[in-house]
C-alpha atoms as one frame of an Amber mdcrd trajectory, in Angstrom:
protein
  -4.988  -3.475  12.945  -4.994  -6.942  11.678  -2.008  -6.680   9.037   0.713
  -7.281  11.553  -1.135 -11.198  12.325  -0.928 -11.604   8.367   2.788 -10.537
   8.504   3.284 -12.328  11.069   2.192 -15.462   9.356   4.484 -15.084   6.336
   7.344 -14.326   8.764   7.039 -18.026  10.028   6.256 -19.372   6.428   9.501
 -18.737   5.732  10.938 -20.420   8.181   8.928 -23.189   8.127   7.482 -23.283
  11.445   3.748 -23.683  12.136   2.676 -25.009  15.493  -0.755 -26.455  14.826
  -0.817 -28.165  11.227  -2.962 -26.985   8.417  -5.928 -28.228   6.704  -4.667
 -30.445   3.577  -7.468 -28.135   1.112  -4.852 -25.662   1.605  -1.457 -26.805
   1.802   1.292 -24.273   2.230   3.230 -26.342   0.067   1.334 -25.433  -3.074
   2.961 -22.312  -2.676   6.437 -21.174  -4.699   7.730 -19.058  -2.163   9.820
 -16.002  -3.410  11.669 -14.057  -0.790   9.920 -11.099   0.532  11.277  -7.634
  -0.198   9.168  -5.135   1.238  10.817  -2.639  -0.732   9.171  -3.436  -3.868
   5.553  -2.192  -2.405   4.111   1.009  -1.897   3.082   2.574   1.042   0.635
   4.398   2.237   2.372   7.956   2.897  -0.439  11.245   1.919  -4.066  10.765
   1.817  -5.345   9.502  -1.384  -8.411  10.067  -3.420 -10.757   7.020  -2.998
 -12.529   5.873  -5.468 -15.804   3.220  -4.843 -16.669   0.834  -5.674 -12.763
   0.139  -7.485 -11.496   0.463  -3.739 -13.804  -2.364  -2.416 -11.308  -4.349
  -3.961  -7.600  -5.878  -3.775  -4.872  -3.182  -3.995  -2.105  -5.597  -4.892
   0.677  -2.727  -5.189   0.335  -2.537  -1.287   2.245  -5.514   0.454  -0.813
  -6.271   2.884  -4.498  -6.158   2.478  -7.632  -7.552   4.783 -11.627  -7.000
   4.669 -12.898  -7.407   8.114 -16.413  -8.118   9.378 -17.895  -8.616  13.056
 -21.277  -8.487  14.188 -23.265  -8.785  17.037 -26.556 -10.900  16.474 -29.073
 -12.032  18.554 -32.902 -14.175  18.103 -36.166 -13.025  18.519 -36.026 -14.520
  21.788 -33.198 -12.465  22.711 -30.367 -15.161  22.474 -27.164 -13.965  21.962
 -24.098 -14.507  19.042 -21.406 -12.713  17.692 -19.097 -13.109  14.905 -15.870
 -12.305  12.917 -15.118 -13.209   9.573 -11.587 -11.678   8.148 -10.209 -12.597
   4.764  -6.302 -11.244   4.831  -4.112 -10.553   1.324  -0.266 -10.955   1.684
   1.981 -10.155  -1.228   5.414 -12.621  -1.142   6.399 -10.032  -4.184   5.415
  -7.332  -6.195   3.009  -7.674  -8.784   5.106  -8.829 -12.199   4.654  -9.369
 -15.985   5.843 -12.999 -15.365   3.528 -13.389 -12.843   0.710 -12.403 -15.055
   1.507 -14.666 -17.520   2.961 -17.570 -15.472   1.277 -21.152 -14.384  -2.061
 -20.762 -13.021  -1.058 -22.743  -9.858   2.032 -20.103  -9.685   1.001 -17.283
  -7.302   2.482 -14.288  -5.507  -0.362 -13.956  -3.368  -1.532 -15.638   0.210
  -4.926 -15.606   1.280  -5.856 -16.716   4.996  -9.433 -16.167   6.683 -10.400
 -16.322  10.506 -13.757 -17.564  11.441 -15.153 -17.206  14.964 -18.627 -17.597
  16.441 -19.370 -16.722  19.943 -22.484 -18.440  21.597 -22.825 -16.372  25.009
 -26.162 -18.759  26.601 -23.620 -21.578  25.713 -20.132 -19.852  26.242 -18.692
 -21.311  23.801 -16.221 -19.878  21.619 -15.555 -21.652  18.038 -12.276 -20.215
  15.832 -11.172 -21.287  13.222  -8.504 -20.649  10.081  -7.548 -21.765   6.849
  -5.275 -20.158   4.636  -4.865 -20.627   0.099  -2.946 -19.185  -2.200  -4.955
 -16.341  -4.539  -5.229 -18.565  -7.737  -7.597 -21.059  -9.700 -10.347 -19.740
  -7.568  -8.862 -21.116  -4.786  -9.286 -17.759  -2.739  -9.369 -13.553  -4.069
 -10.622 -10.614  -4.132 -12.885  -8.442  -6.333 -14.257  -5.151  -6.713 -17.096
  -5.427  -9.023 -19.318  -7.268  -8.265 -17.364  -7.361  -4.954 -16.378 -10.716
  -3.699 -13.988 -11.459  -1.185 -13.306 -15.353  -0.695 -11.243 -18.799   0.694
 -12.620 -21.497  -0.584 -16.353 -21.856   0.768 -16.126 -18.988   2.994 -16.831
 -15.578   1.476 -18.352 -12.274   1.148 -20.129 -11.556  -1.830 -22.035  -8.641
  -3.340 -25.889  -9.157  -4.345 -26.559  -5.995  -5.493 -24.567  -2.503  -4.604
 -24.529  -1.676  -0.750 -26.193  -5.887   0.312 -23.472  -8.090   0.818 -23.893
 -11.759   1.778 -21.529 -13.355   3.990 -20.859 -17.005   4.448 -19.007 -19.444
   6.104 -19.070 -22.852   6.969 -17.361 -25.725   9.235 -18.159 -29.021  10.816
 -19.136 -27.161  14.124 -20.791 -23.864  13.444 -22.153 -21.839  10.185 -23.157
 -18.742   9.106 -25.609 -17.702   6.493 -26.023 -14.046   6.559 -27.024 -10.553
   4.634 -25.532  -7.519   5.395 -27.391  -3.801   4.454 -24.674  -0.828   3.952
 -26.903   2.491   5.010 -23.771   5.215   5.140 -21.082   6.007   3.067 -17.886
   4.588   3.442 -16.016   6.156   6.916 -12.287   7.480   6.065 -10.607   6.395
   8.892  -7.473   8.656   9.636  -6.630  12.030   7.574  -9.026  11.608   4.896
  -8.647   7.372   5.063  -4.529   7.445   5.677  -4.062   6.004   9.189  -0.897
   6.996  11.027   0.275   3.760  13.238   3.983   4.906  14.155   6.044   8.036
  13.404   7.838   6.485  10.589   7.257   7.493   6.957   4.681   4.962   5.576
   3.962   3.321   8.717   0.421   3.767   8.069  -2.442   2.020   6.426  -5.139
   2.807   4.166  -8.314   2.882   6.298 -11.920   2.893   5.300 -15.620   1.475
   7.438 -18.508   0.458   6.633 -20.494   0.999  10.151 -24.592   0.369  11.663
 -24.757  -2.512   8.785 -28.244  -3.852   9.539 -27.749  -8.183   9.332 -30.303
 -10.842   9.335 -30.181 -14.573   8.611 -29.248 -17.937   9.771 -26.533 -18.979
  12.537 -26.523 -23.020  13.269 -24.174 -24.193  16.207 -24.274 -28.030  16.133
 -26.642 -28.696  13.482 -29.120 -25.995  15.028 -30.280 -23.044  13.171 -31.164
 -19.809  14.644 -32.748 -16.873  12.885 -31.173 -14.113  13.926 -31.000 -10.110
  13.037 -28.057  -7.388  14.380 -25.740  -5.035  13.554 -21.978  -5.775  11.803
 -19.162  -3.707  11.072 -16.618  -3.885   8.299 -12.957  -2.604   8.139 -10.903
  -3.117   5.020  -7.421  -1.570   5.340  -3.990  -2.130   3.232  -0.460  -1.119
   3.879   3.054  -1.784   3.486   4.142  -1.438   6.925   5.468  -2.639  10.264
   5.118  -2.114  14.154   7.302   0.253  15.695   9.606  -0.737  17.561   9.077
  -0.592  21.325   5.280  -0.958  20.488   4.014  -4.337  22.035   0.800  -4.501
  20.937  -2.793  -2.794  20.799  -6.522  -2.636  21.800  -8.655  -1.940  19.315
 -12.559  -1.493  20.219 -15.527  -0.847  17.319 -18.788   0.316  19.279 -22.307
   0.438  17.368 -24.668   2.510  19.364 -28.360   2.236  20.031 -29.126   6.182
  18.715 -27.241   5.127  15.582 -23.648   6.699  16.730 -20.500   4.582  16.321
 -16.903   4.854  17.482 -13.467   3.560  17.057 -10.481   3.591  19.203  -7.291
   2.076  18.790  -4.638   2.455  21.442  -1.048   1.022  20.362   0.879  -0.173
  23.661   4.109   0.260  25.016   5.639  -2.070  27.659   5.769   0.403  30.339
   1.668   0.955  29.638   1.991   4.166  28.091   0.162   4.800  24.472   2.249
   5.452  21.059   1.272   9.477  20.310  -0.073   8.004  16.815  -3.404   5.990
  18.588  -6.137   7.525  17.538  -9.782   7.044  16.839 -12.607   8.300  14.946
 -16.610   9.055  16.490 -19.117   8.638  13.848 -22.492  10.468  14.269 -25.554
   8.856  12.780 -25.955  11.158   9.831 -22.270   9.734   9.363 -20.359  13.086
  10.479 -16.860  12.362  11.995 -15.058  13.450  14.834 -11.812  12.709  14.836
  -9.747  11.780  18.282  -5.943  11.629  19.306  -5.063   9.509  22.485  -4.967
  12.777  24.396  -8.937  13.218  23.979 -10.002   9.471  25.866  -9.391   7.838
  28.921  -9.369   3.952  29.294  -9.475   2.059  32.759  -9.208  -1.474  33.090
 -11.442  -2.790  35.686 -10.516  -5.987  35.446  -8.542  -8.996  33.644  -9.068
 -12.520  32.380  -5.924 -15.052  32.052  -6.651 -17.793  29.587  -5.540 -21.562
  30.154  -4.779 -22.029  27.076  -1.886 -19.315  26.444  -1.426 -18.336  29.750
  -2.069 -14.687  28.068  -4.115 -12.317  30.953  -6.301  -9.994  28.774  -8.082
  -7.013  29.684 -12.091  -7.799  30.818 -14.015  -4.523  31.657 -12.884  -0.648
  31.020 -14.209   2.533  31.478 -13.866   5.058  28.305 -13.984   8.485  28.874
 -13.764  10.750  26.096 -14.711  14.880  27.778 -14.939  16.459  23.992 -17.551
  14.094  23.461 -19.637  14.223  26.978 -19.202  10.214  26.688 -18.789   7.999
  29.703 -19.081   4.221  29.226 -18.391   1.138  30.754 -17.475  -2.150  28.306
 -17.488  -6.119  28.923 -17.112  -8.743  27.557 -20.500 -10.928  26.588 -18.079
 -13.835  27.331 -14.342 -13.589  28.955 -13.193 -16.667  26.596 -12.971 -15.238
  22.617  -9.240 -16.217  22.499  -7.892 -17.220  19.201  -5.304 -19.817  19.178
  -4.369 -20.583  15.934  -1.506 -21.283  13.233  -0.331 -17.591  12.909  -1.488
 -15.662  16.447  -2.644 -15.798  19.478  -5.190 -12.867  20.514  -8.038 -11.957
  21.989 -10.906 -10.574  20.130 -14.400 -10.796  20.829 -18.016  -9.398  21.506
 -18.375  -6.828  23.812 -21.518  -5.110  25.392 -21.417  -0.917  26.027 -23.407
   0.787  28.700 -23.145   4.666  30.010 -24.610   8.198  28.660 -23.619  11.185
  26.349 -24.825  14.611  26.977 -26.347  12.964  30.228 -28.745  10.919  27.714
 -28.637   6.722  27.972 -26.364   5.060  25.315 -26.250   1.437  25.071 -24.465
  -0.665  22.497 -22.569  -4.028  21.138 -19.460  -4.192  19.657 -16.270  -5.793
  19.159 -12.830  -5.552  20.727  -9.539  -7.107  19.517  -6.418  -7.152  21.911
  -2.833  -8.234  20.806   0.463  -8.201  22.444  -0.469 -10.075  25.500   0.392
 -13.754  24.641   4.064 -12.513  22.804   4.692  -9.357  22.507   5.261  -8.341
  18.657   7.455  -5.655  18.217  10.554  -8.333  18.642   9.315 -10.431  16.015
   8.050  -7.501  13.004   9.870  -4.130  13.799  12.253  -5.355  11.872   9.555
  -6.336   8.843   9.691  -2.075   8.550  10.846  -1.128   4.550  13.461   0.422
   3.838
């Protein structure tokens, strides 16, 4: 769900407008901006044979690209932390024989990352964001040995299926290594995720879920060993938000028993869902179960309006889902994991699951990412849809 931030992004690029500066390592202005012409891209329109570990990778043909990772971490002493760390690709134009063999400061390609770190005994919330252009090693992608990086922060392979992740600022790091132990979960129809009922408004969709993670998190110059669980998305498209479609909750849930599930409800204004949000339950042997909106139902309990944005977010749900004998209730670990940066403003944060399926206990940690709430989006990148 995060391509529409990226896009987004580029959309006020080129028009110059940024409301919070940017960090001079990365200056926008290195950049020779082409117009973009969405045109030129594929899209994602029938499922597609996937092909690992090539599809770890960047899939420049496709206008949009990101590798997502959150976590939820805790110490030995039972101190809790959770994290994102999302590198995003953004094509300005198709891939081209002059590019190829242009300058090496001349790219088509923007890369931008998003750090957070949530300390819950603290609550304290620490985001961050730098973006780079994809050349001179300045930032990229890689699928063997897989790397994804900006700069300092990265994810890099150590040997097939361990994956260290790093990232680093004045306030808060992260030093960690992160243990696939299931295959890669098509999201979707076989990996090709519908978001609207227009042809190619979808995404290629692939997880990587129940990652076991240990290392090092230091807030303030304080290191804390600490072990948990992380989940990775990595999705690319050329596509846009339908229009009438303000936003969405997404919600990744990493069970105790070894289960996981993923929900993603797209939002109209009147509160009603788009027919295309869907979901996917994973069962610990890595089976899926597919789900269309008409399979769940999702309460809000109650809501949290931030100072900053004057945005009020959703703070505690109940998810039903009948076909599944699932009932659970979902809060936050801290109401404040607002990002407030150069491109967006969401929400998007650690969040704790308690209930039962099949009448059994079922307790987990995951991660939830709202949008639409602080500006609604459909205004600014319907029109972003190719033609």
């Amino acid at each position: 769900m995060k391509r529409l931030l990226l896009n987004l992004f580029v959309w006020l690029m080129s028009l110059g407008l940024f409301v919070q500066p940017v960090d001079a390592a990365t200056q926008l202005t290195w950049l020779e901006v082409p117009s973009v012409n969405a045109s030129e891209f594929k899209q994602a329109l029938v499922p597609q044979a996937w092909q690992f570990p090539q599809d770890f990778g960047a899939h420049e043909a496709y206008q949009t690209e990101w590798w997502y990772y959150t976590g939820n971490l805790e110490t030995a002493e039972g101190r809790d932390f959770g994290f994102q760390l999302t590198f995003f690709r953004q094509a300005l134009a198709a891939p081209t024989a002059e590019m190829a063999t242009g300058s090496d400061w001349r790219s088509n390609q923007i890369y931008s990352a998003h750090f957070t770190l949530s300390d819950v005994e603290q609550q304290q919330f620490y985001p961050y964001e730098r973006f780079s252009r994809g050349t001179v090693g300045l930032a990229g992608a890689q699928a063997t040995p897989y790397r994804v990086w900006l700069e300092d922060w990265s994810a890099t392979e150590l040997e097939p299926g361990k994956v260290r992740l790093q990232a680093k600022t004045d306030q808060v790091s992260l030093n960690l290594v992160v243990e696939q132990t299931l295959p890669p979960i098509l999201q979707g129809d076989r990996g090709l995720s519908i978001k609207g009922l227009e042809p190619g408004n979808a995404s290629y969709y692939y997880s990587l879920v129940q990652q076991p993670t240990s290392g090092t998190i230091t807030v303030q110059g304080k290191p804390f060993q600490v072990t948990g669980l992380t989940w990775k998305d990595h999705e690319y498209s050329t596509s846009a938000l339908t229009p009438g479609t303000v936003g969405w909750d997404w919600f990744s849930m990493q069970f105790d028993n070894g289960s996981a599930l993923m929900l993603y409800l797209l939002r109209h204004e009147d509160g009603t869902l788009e027919s295309t949000s869907a979901g996917t339950y994973i069962a610990p042997s890595g089976e899926t179960t597919p789900l269309s909106w008409r399979d769940w139902q999702v309460e809000v309990l109650d809501t949290w309006k931030s100072a900053k944005s004057g945005a009020t977010y959703p703070a505690k749900w109940i998810i039903e889902i009948p076909k599944l004998n699932l009932n659970l209730q979902a809060q936050p670990l801290m109401p404040n994991q607002e990002l407030n940066v150069a491109t967006a403003t969401y929400w998007e944060g650690a969040v704790q699951f308690k209930g039962s399926q099949a009448e059994q206990p079922l307790n987990g940690a995951g991660y939830v990412e709202l949008t639409g709430y602080a500006t609604r989006l459909d205004t600014v990148l319907s029109a972003r849809t190719p033609s």
